[in-house]
N, C-alpha and C positions, 0 to 999 in steps of 0.2 A: 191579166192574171199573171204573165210572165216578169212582171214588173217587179213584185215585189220579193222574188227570189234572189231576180238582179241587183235588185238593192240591199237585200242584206249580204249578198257575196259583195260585192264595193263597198260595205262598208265594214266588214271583215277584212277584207285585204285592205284597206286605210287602218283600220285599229292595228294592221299587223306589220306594215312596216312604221306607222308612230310607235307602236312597241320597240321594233328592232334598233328604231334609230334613238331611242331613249335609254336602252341598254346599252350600246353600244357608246353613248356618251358617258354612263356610267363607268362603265369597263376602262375607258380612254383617262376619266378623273383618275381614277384609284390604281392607274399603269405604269411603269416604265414608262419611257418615250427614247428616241435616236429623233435628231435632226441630220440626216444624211448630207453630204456635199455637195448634192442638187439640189440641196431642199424641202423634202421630202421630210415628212413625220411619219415615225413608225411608233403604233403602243404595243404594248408588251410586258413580258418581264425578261430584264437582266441576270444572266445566273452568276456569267464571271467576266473579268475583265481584269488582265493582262496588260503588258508593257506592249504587244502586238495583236492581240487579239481579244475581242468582244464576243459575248456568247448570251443568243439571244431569241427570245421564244415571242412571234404575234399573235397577238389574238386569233388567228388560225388556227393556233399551234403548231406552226411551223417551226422546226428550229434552225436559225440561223448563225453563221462566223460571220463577224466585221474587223477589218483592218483599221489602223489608224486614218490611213488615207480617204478614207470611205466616209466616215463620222466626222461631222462637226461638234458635234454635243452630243453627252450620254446621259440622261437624268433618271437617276438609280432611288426612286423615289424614297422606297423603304430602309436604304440605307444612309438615305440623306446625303449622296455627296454627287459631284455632277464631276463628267471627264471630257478631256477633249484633248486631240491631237498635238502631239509640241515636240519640237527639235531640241527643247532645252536638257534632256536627260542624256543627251550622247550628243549634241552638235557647240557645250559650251568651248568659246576659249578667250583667254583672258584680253583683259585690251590693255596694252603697254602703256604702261606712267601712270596708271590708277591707284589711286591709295582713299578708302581702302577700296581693294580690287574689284573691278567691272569689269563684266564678261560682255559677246555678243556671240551670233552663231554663227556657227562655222558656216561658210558658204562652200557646200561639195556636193556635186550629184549623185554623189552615192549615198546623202543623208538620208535616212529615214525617219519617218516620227514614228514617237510611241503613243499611248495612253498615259496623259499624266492627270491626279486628281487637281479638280479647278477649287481654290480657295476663295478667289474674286475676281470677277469675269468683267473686263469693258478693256479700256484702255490702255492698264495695265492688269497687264495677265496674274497672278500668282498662287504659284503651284507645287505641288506633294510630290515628286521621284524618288523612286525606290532605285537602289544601289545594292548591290551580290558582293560583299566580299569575300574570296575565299582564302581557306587557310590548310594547310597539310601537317600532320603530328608521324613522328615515326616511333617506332617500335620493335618489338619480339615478339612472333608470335610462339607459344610453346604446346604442340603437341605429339603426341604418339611416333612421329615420324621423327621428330626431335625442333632443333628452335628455325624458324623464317623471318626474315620479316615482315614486317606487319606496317601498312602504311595510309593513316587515317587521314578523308578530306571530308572538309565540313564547309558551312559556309554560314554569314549572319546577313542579316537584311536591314539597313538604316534607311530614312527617310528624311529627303532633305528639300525646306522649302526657298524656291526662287519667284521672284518677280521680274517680270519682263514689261519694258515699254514699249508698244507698239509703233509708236512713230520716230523712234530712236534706233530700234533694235538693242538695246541697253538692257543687260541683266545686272541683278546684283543677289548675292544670298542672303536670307534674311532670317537664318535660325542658328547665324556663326555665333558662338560663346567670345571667340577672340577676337574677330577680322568684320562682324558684321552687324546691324544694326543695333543689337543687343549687348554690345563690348560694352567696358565697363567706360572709356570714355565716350564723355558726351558729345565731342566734337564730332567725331568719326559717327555716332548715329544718327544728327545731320546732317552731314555730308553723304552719308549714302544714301536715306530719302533724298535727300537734295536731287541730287542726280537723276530722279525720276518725276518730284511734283516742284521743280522749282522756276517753273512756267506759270506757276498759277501764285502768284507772288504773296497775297493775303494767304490763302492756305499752309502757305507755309512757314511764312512770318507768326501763324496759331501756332505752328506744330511745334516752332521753337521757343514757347514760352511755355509748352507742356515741360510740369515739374519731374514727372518719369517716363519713361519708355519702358514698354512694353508690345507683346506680342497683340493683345488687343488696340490698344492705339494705333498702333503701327495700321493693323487691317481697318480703321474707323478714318484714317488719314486717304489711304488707297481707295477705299471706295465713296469717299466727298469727292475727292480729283476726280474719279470715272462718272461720278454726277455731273461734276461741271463738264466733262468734256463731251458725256453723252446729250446738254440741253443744245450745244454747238452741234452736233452731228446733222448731216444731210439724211431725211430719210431712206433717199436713194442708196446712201453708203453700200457699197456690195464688199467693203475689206471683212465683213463681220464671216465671211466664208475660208477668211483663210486661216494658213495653217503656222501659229508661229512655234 
């Protein structure tokens, strides 16, 4: 007689964690996500994210801060764009006799990384940093007491993208009007892809019978290269953790 109690509690508690954990997959699809630096997946939602810091709520409800160093990858699902760690917003400096000019990163222990938005993600990196320029206006101020001065600071925010080769350490920018991919000579737009997929000799022997350049080409160039080089990759590869 006690059997059959037994068994609709067991199979209550089977319907109730197949419940939880089909919820819980749901919840996970339609999430944020962090891929942490150990590895780790966290879902959630992203509320903001920062040159230095990430703000981020799990399916707990916990609310959490993440540092650059902490995140390998942010996938900010509803906003569509994905971030990750990089020295290239503050560690660029030029490399001598480059025309037109290539960067690589500074080598200093006091670099930090920020959060920079990822454009395309494998082999070569390329990415969205934001830049603070400030500026000060002076003046008079004139009241009751009589005139002071008066001395205004403001600031604008521009957005600039770079590409990074990982196994070069080789930057170049790639949204110069003058000096970069986009210039009005043709040469120099070659040459600065060059310098980053001119290892993979057919691809890029394509790229230079392309009739224009563009900011679309350009990312449909970057991510064939990242295909070819991700069919070579070992699965073992553990570089996909670090921070360039």
């Amino acid at each position: 007689m006690r059997l059959i109690p037994n068994f609709k509690t067991a199979f209550f508690v089977f319907f109730l964690l197949g419940s939880t954990v089909l919820h819980a997959q749901v919840a996970e699809t339609n999430a944020d996500y962090l891929v942490l630096m150990n590895a780790d997946t966290l879902y959630g939602k992203i509320s903001s994210v920062k040159d230095r810091k990430l703000k981020f709520e799990n399916l707990q409800k916990e609310k959490l801060t993440f540092t650059p160093d902490q995140v390998f990858r942010a996938y900010w699902k509803s906003k569509k764009k994905v971030y990750a760690p990089s020295y290239v917003e503050n560690g660029l400096e030029p490399l001598p006799g480059t025309s037109p000019q290539t960067y690589q990163i500074r080598k200093a222990p006091d670099l930090e990384p920020t959060f920079a938005e990822v454009l395309v993600d494998g082999e070569i990196m390329a990415y969205y940093v934001s830049e603070l320029h400030f500026g000060g206006s002076g003046g008079m101020m004139i009241g009751s007491g009589g005139a002071a001065p008066m001395i205004g600071v403001g600031f604008t925010k521009s957005k600039y993208a770079y590409a990074l080769k990982k196994a070069t350490g080789e930057v170049i920018e790639i949204n110069s009007n003058s000096s970069g991919l986009f210039s009005g000579n043709k040469k120099k737009r070659t040459l600065t892809l060059g310098r980053l997929i001119n290892d993979e000799p057919e691809l890029f022997a394509e790229f230079q019978k392309e009739p224009k350049y563009n900011y679309d080409i350009f990312i449909k160039y970057i991510m064939r290269y990242n295909e070819l080089q991700q069919a070579k990759a070992s699965p073992l590869d553990s570089s996909r953790l670090f921070i360039y």
